[in-house]
DRENTORKOL-3810 file (N, C-alpha, C; in nm, 4 decimals):
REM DRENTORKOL-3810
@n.u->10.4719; n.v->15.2431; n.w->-5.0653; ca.u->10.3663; ca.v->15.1637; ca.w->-5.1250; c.u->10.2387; c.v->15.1822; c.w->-5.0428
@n.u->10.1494; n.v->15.1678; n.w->-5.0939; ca.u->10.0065; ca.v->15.2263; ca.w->-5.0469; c.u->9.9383; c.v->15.0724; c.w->-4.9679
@n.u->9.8463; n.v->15.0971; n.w->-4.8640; ca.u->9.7862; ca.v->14.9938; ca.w->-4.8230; c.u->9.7124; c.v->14.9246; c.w->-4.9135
@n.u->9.6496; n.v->14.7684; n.w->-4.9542; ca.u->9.6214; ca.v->14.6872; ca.w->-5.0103; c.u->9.4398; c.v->14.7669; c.w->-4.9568
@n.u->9.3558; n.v->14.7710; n.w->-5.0820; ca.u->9.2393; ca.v->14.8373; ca.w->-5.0123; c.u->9.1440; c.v->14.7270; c.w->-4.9493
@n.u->9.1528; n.v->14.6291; n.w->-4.9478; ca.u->9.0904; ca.v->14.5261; ca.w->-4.8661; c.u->9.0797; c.v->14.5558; c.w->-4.7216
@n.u->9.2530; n.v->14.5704; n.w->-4.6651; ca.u->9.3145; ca.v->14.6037; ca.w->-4.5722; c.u->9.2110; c.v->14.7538; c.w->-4.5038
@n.u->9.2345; n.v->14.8383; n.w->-4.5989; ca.u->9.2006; ca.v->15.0015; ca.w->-4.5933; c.u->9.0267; c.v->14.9792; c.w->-4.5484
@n.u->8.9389; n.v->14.8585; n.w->-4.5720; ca.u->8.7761; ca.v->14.8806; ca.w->-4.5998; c.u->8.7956; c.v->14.8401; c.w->-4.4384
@n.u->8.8594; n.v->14.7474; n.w->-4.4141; ca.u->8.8420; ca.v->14.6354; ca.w->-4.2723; c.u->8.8797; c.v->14.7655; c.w->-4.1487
@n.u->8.9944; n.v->14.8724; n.w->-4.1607; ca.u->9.0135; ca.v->14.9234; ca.w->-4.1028; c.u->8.9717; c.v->15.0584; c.w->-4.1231
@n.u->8.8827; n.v->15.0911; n.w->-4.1460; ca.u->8.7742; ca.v->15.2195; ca.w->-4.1611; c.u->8.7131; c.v->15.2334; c.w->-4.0387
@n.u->8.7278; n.v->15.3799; n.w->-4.0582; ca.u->8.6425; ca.v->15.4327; ca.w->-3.9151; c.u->8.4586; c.v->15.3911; c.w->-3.9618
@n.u->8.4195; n.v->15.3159; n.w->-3.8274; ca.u->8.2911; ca.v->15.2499; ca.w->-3.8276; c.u->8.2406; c.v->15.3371; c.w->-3.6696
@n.u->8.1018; n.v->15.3817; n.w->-3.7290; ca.u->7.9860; ca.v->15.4459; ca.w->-3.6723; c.u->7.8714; c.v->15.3761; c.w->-3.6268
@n.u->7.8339; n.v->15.3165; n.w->-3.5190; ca.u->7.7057; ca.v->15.2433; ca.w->-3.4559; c.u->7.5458; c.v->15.3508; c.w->-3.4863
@n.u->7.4803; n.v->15.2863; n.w->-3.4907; ca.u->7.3446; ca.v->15.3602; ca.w->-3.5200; c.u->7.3607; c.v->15.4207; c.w->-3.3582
@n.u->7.2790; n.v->15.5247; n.w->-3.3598; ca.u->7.2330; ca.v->15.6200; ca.w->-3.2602; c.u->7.1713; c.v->15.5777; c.w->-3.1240
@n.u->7.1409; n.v->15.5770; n.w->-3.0280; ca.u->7.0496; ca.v->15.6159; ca.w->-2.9721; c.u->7.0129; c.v->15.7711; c.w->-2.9025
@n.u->6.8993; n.v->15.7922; n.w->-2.9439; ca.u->6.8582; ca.v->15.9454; ca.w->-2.9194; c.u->6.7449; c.v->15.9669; c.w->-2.7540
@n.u->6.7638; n.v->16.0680; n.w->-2.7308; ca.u->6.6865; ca.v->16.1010; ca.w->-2.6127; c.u->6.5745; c.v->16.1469; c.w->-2.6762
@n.u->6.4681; n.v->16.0541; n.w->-2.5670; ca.u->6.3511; ca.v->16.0191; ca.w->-2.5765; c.u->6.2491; c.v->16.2188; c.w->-2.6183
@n.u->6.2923; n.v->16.2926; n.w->-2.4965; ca.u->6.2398; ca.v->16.3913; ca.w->-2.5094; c.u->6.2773; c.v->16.5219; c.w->-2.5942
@n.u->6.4211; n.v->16.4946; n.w->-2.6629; ca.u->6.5106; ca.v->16.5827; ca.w->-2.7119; c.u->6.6121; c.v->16.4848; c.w->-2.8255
@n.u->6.5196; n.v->16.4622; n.w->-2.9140; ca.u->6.5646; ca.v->16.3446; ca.w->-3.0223; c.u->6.7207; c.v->16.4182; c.w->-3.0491
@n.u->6.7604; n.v->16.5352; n.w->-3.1127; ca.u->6.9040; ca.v->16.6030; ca.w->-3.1549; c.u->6.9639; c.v->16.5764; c.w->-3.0958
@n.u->6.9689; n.v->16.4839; n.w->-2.9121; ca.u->7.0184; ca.v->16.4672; ca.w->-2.8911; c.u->7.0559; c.v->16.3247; c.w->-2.8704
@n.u->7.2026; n.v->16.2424; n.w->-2.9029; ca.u->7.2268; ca.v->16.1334; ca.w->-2.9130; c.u->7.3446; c.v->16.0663; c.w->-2.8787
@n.u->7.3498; n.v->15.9615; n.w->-2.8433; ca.u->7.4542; ca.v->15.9139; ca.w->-2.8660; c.u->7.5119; c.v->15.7640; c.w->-2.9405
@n.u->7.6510; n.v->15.7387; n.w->-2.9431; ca.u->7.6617; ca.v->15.6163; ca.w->-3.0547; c.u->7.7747; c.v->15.5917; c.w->-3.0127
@n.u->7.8004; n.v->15.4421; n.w->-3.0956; ca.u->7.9902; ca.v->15.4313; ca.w->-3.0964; c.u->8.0696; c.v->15.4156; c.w->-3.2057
@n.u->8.2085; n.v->15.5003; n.w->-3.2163; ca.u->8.2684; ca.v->15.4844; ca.w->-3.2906; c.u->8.4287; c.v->15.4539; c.w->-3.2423
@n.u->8.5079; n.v->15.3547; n.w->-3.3414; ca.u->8.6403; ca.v->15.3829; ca.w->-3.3419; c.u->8.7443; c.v->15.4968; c.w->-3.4281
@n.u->8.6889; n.v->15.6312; n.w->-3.4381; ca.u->8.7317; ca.v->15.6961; ca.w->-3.5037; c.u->8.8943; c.v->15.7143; c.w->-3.4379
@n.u->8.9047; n.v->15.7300; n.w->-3.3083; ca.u->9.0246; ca.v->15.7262; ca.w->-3.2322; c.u->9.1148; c.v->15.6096; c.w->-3.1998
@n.u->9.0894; n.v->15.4679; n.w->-3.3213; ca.u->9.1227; ca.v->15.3585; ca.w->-3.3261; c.u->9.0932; c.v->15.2501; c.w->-3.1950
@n.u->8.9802; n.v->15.3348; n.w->-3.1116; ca.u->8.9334; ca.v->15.2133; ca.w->-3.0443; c.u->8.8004; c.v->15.2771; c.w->-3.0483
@n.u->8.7051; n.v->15.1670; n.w->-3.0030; ca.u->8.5432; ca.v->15.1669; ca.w->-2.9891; c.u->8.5738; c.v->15.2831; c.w->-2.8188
@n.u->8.4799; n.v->15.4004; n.w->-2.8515; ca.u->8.4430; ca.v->15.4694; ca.w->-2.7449; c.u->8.2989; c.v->15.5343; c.w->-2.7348
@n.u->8.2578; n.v->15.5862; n.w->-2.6409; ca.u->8.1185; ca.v->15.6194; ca.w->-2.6758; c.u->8.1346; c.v->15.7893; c.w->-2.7028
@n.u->8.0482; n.v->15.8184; n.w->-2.8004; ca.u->8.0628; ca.v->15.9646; ca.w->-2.8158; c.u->7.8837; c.v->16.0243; c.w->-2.8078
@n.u->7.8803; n.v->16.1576; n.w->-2.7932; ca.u->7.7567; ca.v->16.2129; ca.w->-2.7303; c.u->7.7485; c.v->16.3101; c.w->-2.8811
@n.u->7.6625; n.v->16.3244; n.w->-2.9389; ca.u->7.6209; ca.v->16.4356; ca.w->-3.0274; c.u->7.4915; c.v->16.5502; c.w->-3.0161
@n.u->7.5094; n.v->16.6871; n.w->-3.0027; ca.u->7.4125; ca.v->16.7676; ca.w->-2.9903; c.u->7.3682; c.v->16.8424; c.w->-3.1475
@n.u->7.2757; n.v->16.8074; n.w->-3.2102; ca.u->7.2396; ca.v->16.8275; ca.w->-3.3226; c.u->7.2350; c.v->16.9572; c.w->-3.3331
@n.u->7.1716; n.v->17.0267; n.w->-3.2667; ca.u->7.1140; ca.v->17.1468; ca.w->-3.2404; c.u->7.2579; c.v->17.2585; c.w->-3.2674
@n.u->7.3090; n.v->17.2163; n.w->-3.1688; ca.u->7.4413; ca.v->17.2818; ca.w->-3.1699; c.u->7.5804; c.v->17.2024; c.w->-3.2216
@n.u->7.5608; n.v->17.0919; n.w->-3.2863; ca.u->7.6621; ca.v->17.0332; ca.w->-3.4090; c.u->7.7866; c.v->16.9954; c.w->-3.3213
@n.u->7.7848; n.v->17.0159; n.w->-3.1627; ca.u->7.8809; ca.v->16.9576; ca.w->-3.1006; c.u->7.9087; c.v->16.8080; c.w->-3.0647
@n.u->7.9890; n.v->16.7613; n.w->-3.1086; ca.u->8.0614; ca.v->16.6108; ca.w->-3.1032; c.u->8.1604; c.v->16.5879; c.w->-2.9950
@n.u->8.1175; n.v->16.5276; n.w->-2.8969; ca.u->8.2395; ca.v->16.4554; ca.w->-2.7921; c.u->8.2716; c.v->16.3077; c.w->-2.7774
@n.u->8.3680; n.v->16.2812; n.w->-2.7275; ca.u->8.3987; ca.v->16.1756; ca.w->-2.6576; c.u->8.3823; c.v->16.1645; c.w->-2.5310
@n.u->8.3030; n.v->16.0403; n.w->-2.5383; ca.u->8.2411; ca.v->16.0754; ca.w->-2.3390; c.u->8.3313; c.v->15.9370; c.w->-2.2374
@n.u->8.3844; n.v->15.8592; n.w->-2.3429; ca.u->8.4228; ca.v->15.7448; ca.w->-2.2429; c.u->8.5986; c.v->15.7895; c.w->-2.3172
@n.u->8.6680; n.v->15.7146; n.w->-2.2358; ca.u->8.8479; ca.v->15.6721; ca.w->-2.2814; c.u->8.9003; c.v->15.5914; c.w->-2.1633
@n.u->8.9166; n.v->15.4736; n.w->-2.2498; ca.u->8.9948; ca.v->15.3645; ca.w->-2.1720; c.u->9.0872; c.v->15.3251; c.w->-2.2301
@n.u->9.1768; n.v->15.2551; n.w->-2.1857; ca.u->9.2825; ca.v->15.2230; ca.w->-2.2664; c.u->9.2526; c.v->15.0824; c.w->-2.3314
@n.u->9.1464; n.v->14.9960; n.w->-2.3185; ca.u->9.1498; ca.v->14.9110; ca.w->-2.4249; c.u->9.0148; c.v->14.9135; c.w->-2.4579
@n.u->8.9634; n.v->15.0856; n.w->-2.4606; ca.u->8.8348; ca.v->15.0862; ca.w->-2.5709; c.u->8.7221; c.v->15.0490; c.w->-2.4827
@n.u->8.6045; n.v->15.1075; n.w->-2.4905; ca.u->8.4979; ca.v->15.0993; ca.w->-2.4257; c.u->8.4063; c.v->14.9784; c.w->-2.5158
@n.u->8.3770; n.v->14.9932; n.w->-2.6116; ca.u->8.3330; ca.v->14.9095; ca.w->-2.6815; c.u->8.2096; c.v->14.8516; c.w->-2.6495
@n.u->8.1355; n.v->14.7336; n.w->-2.6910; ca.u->7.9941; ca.v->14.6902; ca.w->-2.6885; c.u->7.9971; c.v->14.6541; c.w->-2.5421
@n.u->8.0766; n.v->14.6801; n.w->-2.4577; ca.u->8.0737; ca.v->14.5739; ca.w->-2.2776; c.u->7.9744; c.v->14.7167; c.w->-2.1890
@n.u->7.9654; n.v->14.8282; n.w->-2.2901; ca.u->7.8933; ca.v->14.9338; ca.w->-2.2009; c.u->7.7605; c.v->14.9359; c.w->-2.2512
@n.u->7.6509; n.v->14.9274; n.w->-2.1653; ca.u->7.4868; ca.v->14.9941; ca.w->-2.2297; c.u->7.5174; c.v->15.1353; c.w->-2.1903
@n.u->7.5381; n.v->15.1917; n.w->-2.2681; ca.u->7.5155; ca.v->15.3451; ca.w->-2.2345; c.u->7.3839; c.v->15.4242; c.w->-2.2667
@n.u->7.2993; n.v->15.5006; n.w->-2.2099; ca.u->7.1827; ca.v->15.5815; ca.w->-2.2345; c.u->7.2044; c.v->15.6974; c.w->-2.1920
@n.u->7.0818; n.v->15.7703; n.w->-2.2614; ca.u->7.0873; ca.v->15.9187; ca.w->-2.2379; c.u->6.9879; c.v->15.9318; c.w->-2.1411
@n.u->6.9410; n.v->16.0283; n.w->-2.0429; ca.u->6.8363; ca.v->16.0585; ca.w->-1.9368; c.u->6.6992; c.v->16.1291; c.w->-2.0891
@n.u->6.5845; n.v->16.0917; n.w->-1.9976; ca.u->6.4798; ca.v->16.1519; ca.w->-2.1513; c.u->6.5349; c.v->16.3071; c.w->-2.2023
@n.u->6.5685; n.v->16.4132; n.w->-2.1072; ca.u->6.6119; ca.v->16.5476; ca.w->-2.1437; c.u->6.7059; c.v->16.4990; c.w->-2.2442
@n.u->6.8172; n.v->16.4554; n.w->-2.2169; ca.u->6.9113; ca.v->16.4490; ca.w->-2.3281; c.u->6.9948; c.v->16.5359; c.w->-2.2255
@n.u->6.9796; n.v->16.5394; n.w->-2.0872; ca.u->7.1001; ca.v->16.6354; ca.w->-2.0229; c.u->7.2207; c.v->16.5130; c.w->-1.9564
@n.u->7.2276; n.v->16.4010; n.w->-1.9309; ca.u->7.2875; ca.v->16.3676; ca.w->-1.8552; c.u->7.3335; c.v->16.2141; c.w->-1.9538
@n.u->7.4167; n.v->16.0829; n.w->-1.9226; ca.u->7.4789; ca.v->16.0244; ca.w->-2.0066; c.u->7.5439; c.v->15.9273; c.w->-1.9061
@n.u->7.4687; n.v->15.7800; n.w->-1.8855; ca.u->7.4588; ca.v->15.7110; ca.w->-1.7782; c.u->7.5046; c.v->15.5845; c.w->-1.8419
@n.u->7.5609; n.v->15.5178; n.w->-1.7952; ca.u->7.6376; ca.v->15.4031; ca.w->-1.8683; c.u->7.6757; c.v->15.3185; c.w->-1.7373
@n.u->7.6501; n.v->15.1425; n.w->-1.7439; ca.u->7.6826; ca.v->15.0179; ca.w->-1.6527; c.u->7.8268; c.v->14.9964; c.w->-1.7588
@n.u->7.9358; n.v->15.0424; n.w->-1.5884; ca.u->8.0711; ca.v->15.0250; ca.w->-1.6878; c.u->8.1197; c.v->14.8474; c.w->-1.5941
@n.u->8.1198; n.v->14.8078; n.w->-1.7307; ca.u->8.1805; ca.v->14.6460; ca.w->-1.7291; c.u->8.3334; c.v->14.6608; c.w->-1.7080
@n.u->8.3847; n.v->14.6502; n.w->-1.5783; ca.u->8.5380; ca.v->14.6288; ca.w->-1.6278; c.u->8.6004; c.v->14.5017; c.w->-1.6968
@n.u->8.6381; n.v->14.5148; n.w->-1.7906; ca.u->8.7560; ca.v->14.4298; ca.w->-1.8826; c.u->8.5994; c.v->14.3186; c.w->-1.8579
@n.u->8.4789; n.v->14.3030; n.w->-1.8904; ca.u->8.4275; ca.v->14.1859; ca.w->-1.9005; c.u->8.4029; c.v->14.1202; c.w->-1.7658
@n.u->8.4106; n.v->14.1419; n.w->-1.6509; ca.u->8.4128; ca.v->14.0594; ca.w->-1.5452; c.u->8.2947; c.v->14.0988; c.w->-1.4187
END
């Protein structure tokens, strides 16, 4: 039997708006739970490459400000452990 699609909308992979480097807009980053937890991922437009830059085991999620340096070379983040 198939999931109830209520169920299916609530648990959809969800994408955070961007933030892009100041001097090198293609480059960005955002958060998604595509890997069933919130992590931060880095995107290079230019070259269409997609990573995962954080992995924790209970999800990086909104407890990180993560930014890009203005180049768009480097990927600097205040890591909150577990909130504390």
């Amino acid at each position: 039997m198939s999931e109830a699609i209520w169920k299916r909308r609530f648990r959809a992979t969800t994408v955070t708006f961007p933030t892009w480097s100041r001097e090198r807009p293609k480059r960005l980053l955002y958060l998604s739970n595509a890997g069933g937890k919130f992590e931060v991922y880095a995107w290079d437009q230019e070259t269409g490459e997609r990573r995962q830059v954080t992995d924790r085991a209970e999800g990086t999620g909104y407890r990180v400000s993560s930014r890009l340096d203005p180049r768009g070379d480097w990927i600097w983040w205040f890591d909150d452990e577990k909130g504390n």
